[in-house]
TORTISE-968634 format. One record per atom (N, C-alpha, C): x, y, z. Coordinates in steps of 0.1 Angstrom, whole numbers, plus 5000, padded with zeros to 4 digits. Each point is the difference from the previous one (the first is absolute). Layout:
% residues N
XYZ;...
***
This chain:
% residues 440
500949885000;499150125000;500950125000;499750124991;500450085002;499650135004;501150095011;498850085003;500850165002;498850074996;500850164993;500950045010;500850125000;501450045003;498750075012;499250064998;499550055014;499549895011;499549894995;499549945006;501149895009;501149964990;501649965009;500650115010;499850094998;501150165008;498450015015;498849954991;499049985014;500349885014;500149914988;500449845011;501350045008;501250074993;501150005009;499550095009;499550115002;500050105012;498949945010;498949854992;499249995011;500749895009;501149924991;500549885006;501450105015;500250084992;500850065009;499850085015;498550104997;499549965014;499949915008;499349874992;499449935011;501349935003;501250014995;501649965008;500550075012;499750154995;500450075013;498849995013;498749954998;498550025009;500949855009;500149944995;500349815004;501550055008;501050064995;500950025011;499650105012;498950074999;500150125012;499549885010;499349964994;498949875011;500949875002;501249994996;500649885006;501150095012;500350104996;501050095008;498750085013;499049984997;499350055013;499749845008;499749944996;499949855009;501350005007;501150014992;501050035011;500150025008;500150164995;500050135014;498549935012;499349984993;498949945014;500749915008;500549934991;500449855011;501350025003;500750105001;501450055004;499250095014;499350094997;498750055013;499549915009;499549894995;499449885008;500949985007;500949954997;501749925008;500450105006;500150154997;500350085009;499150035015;499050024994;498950015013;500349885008;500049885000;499949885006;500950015007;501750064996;501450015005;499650155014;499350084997;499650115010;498749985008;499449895000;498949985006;500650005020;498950075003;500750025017;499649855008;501549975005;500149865002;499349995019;499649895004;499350015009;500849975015;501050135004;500950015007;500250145006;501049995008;500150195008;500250094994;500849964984;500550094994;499649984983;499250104989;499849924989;501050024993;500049894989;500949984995;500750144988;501150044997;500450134995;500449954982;499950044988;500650014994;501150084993;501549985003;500850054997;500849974986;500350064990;500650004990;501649974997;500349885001;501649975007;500749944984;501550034998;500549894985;500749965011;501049914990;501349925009;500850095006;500650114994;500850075003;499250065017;499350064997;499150045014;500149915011;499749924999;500049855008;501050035009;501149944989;501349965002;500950135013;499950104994;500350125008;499650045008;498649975003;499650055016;500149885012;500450085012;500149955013;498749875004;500449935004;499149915004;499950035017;498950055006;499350005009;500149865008;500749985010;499849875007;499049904999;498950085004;498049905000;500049934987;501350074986;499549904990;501149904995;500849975013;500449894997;499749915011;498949964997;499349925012;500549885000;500049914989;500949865001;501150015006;500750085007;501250025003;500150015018;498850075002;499650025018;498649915005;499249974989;499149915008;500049905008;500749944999;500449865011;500950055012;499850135002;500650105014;498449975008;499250024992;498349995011;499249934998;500649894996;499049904995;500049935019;498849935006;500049925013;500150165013;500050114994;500450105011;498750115005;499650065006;499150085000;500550174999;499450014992;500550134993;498750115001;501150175005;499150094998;500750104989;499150054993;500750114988;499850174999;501250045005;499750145001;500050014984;499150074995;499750044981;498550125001;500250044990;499150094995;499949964985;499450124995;499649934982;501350024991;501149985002;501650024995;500449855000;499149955014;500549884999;499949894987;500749984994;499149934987;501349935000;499849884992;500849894985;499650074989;501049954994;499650034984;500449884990;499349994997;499949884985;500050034986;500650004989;500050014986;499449884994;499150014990;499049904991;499850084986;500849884991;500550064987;498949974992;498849975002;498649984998;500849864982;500649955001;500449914992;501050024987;500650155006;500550054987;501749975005;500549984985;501349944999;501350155002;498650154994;501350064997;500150135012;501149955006;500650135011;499850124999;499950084988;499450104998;498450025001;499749935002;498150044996;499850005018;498950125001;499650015013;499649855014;500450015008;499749935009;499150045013;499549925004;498850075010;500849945011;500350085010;500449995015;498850025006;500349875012;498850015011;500450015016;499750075009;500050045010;499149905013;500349915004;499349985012;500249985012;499450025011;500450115012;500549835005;501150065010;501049955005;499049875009;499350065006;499249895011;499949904990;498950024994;499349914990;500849934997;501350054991;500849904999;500549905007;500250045015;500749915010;498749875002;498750045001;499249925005;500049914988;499650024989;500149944988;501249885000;500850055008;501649864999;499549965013;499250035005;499949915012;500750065012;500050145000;500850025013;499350025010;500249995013;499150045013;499650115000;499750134996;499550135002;499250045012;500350085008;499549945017;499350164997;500450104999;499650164998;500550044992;499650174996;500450124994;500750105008;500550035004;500750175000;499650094991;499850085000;499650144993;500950165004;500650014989;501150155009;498550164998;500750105000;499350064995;499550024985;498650064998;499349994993;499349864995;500649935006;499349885001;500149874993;499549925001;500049874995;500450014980;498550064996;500150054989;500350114997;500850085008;500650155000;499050094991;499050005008;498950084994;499950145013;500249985010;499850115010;500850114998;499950125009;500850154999;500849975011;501250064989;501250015012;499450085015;500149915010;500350015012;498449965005;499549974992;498649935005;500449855010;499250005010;499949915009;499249834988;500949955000;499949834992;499549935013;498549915000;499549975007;500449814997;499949945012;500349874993;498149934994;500649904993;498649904996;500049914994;499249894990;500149924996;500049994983;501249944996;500250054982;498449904997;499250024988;498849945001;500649924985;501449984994;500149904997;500549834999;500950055009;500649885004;499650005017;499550105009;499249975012;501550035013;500950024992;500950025011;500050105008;500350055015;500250115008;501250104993;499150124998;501150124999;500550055009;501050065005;500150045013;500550154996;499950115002;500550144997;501149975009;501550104994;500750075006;500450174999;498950015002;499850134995;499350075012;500250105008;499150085004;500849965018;499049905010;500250045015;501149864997;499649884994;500949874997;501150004987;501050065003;501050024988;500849875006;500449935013;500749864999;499149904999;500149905000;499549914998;500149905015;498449975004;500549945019;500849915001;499849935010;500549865002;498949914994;498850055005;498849935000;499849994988;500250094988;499649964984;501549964991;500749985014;501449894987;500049865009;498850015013;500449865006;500249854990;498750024989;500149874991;500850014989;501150125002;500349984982;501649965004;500949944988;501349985001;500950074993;499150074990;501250084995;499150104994;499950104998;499850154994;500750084987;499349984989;500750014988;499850194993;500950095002;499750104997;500050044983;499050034994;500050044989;499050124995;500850154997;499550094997;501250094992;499150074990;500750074992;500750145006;501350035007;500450124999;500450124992;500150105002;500450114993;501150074999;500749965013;501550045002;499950145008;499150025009;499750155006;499849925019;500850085005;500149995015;498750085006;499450104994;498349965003;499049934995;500349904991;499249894998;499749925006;498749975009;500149925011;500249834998;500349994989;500049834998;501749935011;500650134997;500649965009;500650005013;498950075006;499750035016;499249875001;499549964993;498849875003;501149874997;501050054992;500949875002;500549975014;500750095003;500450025013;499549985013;498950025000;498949945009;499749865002;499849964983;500149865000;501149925009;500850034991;501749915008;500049985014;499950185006;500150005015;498949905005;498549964997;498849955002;501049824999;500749944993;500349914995;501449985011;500950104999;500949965008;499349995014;499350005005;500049985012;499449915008;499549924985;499149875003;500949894988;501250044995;500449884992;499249954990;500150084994;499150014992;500450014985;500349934989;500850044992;499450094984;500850114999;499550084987;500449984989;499149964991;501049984988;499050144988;501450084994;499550094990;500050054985;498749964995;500249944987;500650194994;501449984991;500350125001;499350054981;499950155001;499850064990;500750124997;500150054987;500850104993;499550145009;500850095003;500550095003;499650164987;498850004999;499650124993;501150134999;500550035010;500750155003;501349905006;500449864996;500950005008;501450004993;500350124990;501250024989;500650155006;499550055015;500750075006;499449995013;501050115011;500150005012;499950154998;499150015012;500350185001;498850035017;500350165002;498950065009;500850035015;499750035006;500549995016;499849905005;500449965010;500249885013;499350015009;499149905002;499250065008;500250005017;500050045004;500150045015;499249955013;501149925010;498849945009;498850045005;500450125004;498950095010;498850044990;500049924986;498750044992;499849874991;500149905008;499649894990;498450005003;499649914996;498349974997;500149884990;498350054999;500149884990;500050024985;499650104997;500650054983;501850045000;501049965013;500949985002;500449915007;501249874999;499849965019;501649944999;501250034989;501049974999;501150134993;501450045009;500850044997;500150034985;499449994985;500749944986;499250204998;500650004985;499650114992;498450004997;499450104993;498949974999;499949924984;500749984992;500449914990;500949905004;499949905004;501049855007;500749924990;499450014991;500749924990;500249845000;498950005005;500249835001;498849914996;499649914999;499349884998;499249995011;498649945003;499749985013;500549885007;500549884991;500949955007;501150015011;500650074985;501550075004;499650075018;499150055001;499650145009;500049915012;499449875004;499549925002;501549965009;500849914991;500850025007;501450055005;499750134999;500550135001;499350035020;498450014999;499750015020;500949895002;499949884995;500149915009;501649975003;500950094992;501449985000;500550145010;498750094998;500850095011;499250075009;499549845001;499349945017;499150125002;499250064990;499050115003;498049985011;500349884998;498849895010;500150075012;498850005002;500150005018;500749905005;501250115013;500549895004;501249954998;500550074986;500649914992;500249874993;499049944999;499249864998;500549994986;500049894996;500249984986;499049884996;500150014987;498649965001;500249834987;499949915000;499649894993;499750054989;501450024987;499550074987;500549934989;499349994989;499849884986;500050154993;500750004988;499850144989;500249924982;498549985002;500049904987;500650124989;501449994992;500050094990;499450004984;500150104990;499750034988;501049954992;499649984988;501049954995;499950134985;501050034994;500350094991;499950145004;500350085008;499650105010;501450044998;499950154999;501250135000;499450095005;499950075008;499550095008;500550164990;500750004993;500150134992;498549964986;499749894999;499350024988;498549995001;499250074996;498950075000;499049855000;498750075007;499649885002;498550055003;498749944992;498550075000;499349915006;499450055011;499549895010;498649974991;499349854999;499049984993;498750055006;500249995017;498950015007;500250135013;498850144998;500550095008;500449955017;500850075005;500749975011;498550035010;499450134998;498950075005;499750074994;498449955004;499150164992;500750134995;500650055008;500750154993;500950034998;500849824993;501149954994;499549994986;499050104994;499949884989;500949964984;500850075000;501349974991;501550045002;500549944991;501650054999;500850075003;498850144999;500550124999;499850095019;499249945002;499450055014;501149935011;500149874998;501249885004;501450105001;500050044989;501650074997;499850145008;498750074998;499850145007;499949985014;499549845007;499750025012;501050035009;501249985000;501550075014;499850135002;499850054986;500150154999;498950095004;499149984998;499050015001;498749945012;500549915008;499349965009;500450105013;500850134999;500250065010;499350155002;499050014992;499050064998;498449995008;500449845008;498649965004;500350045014;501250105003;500450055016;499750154997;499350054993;499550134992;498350024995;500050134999;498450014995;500049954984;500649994995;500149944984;499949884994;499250024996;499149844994;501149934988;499849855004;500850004988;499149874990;499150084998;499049944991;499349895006;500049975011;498749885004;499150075000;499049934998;498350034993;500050054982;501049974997;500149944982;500949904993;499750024990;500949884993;501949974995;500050155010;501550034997;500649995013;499949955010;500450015010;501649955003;501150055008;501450054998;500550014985;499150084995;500650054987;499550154995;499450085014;500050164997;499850025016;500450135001;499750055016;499150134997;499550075010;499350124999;499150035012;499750115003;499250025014;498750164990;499350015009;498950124993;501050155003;500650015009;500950105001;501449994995;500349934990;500950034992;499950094989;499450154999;499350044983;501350044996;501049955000;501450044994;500349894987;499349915003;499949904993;498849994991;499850054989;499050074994;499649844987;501449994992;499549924990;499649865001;499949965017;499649844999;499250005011;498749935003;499649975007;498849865004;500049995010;498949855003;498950055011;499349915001;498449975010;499949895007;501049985012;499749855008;498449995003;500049874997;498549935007;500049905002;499149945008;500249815004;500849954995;500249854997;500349924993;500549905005;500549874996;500649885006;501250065006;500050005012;501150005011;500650195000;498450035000;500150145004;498750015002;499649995007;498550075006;499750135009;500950025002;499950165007;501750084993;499749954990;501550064992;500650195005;501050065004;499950115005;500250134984;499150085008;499050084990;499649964997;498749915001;498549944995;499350124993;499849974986;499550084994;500550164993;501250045010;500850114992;500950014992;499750084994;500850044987;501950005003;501049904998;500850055005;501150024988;501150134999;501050014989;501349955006;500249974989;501349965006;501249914984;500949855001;500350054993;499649824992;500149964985;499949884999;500849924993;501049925009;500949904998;500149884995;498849984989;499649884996;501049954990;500550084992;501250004987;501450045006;500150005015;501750055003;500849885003;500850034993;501249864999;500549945013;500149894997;500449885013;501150125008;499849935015;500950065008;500549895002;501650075004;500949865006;500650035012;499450135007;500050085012;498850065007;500250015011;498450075004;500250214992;499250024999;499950144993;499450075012;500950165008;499650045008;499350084995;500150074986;500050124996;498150044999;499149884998;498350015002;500550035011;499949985014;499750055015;500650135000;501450044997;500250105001;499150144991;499849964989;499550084989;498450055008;499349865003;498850035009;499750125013;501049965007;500750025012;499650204993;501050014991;500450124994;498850104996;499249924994;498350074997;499249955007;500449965012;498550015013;500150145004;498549994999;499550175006;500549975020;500249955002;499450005017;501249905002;501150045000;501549845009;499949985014;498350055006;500049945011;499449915002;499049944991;499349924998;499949864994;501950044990;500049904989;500349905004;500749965013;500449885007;499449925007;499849935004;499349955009;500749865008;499649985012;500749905011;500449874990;499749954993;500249874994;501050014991;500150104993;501850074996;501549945007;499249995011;501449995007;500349795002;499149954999;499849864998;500249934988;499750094991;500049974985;501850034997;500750115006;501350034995;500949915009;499449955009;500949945015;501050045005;499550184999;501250125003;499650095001;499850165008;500050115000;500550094989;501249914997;501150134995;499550004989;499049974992;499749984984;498750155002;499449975010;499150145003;500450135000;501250005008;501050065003;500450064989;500949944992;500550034989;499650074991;498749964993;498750044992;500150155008;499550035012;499550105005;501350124999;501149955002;501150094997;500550014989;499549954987;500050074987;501249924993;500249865007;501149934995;499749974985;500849974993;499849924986;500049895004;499749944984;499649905000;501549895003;501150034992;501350005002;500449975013;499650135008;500850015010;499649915014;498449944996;499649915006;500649844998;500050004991;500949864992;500849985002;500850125007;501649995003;500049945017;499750045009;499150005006;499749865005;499549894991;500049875004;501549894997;500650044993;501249954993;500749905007;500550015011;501049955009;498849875005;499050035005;498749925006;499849924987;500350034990;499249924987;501349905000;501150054997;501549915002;499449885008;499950055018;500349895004;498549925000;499450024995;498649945007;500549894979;500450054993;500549864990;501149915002;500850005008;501049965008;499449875009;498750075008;499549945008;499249914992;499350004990;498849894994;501249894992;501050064992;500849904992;499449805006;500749985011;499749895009;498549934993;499150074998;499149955000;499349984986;500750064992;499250014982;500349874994;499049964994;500049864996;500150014980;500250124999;499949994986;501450104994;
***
């Protein structure tokens, strides 16, 4: 049959659609069923913590620090027959890689997160309680909120707070356990209380024989040392050890650091296991998967928090009650500060956030480059455009610095320099003094 030149130049453009209609529809069944298999891989798994999908190749893998909890094959047969209590919050995690069946290292991989208990119970460990530091179990509370104890409603175990009137742990709630496994994410800041709650622990353990073992994790801020020393006559609990307010160590490492210079009540030492990481450099950068706390919630806040957490001994907000929290400061009496400003309100682990509701200027640090030192120059700058420098300080200043002389200083118009100089000799020896103890 033959058929006219228009009617052939017709068949090819109609055959040729329906070529390209038949590939959109085999490349969309795809993408669906590449969706399907993804959803399934992010479905929230029925545990403390849901499952996370993270974007990892070999190279990635290969290069980051392994977190102790995820080399479980390596410590589980430490508690297998033992009755076990777990100081953890939601940091506490394993992590697992599932190549969903693919051969090639490059194509994305879904990492899965699940919470430390669960894990243990799942191998069959004794799990006797919880511990809870501040903010809580699932670190959902506001800093300095009283953590109440109760019952996790999914595995039924006792939480116990150490947070609030019960920061040790009694006799009475370690009578049934044998050993006490610490695991929580640090920051590398001597006001972060995870490790005043360590310390508690130990002392709680040494004195009943009691053994600690600490599953260790990477060191966010821990690629320097810096800040003043802090001073006996003002320890507390957002202080409670001689070190800078940057330590520069591991919470292991820190770990046994009290225990080597017998910091325990008493001078007790305490029954200590420091499960280490494996591929860990403490100079190289490291992004925590899961926030430390509510008004931790990234990288950048993590890196601004040294510097910046000395602000919360002042009227100046430093963003709780938004989404930027240690990553801008500002108070409603700063109008010197014209081109930036925020509006604290509620929110997860700010409920009475300060300045509820006002307008505050000030400056925003969301794009300023990594620090590899605390930066004095925000407090002083602040300091400089307060209307009122009788007001700008406040008692908890002096807890937060674990020193007078930093108040002092500020108020007599020191630089920033001349403060830094200032700690030098105390920075010397207080690295002198940790060497002993760094495991990496």
């Amino acid at each position: 049959m033959k058929y006219s030149k228009f009617t052939y130049s017709f068949m090819i453009f109609k055959y040729t659609i329906l070529a390209i209609a038949l590939t959109m529809i085999s490349c969309d069944a795809k993408i669906n069923h590449k969706n399907k298999t993804t959803a399934k891989a992010e479905k929230v798994s029925d545990s403390l913590v849901a499952s996370r999908k993270v974007i990892q190749s070999k190279n990635a893998l290969e290069n980051q620090p392994t977190p102790a909890a995820d080399n479980i094959q390596q410590w589980i047969a430490l508690f297998k027959g033992r009755n076990v209590a777990v100081v953890s919050n939601q940091t506490s995690v394993v992590r697992s890689s599932v190549k969903n069946n693919k051969t090639n290292w490059d194509e994305p991989e879904v990492v899965t997160y699940t919470h430390l208990v669960d894990t243990l119970l799942s191998r069959g460990v004794l799990v006797k309680k919880v511990f809870a530091p501040e903010h809580g179990f699932r670190g959902t509370a506001d800093a300095g909120a009283s953590i109440k104890d109760g019952i996790d409603s999914k595995t039924g175990l006792p939480i116990i707070s150490l947070y609030g009137s019960n920061k040790k742990p009694t006799e009475e709630q370690l009578a049934d356990v044998d050993i006490v496994i610490f695991d929580i994410q640090d920051v590398g800041a001597r006001f972060y209380t995870y490790i005043s709650t360590l310390h508690y622990v130990m002392e709680a353990c040494s004195r009943l024989d009691k053994k600690v073992v600490v599953l260790d994790r990477p060191n966010p801020n821990g690629h320097y040392i810096d800040g003043p020393i802090l001073e006996p006559a003002h320890k507390s609990f957002v202080g409670m050890h001689p070190v800078p307010v940057v330590h520069g160590m591991t919470i292991g490492e820190y770990a046994q650091m009290i225990n080597g210079e017998r910091w325990l009540e008493y001078g007790l030492k305490c029954d200590l296991m420091v499960l280490k990481m494996n591929n860990y450099r403490r100079t190289d950068y490291y992004s925590l998967p899961i926030k430390p706390s509510p008004n931790l919630p990234n990288n950048q806040a993590i890196n601004l928090y040294p510097s910046l957490c000395f602000f919360e001994g002042t009227d100046i907000s430093v963003g709780r009650g938004t989404e930027m929290q240690f990553q801008v400061y500002g108070s409603p009496v700063l109008a010197k500060y014209r081109d930036f400003s925020f509006t604290p309100t509620p929110n997860e682990g700010a409920k009475r956030p300060l300045h509820n509701g006002k307008k505050c200027f000030g400056v925003d640090l969301r794009s300023y480059p990594k620090l590899d030192q605390i930066n004095l120059d925000f407090l002083i700058d602040a300091y400089a455009k307060a209307p009122s420098k009788k007001n700008f300080f406040n008692s908890f200043f002096t807890n937060l610095a674990g020193t007078e002389n930093l108040q002092k200083q500020i108020k007599a118009g020191m630089t920033a320099s001349e403060i830094r100089a200032s700690w030098e000799n105390d920075l010397k020896a207080y690295d002198v003094m940790r060497q002993p103890y760094l495991l990496y």
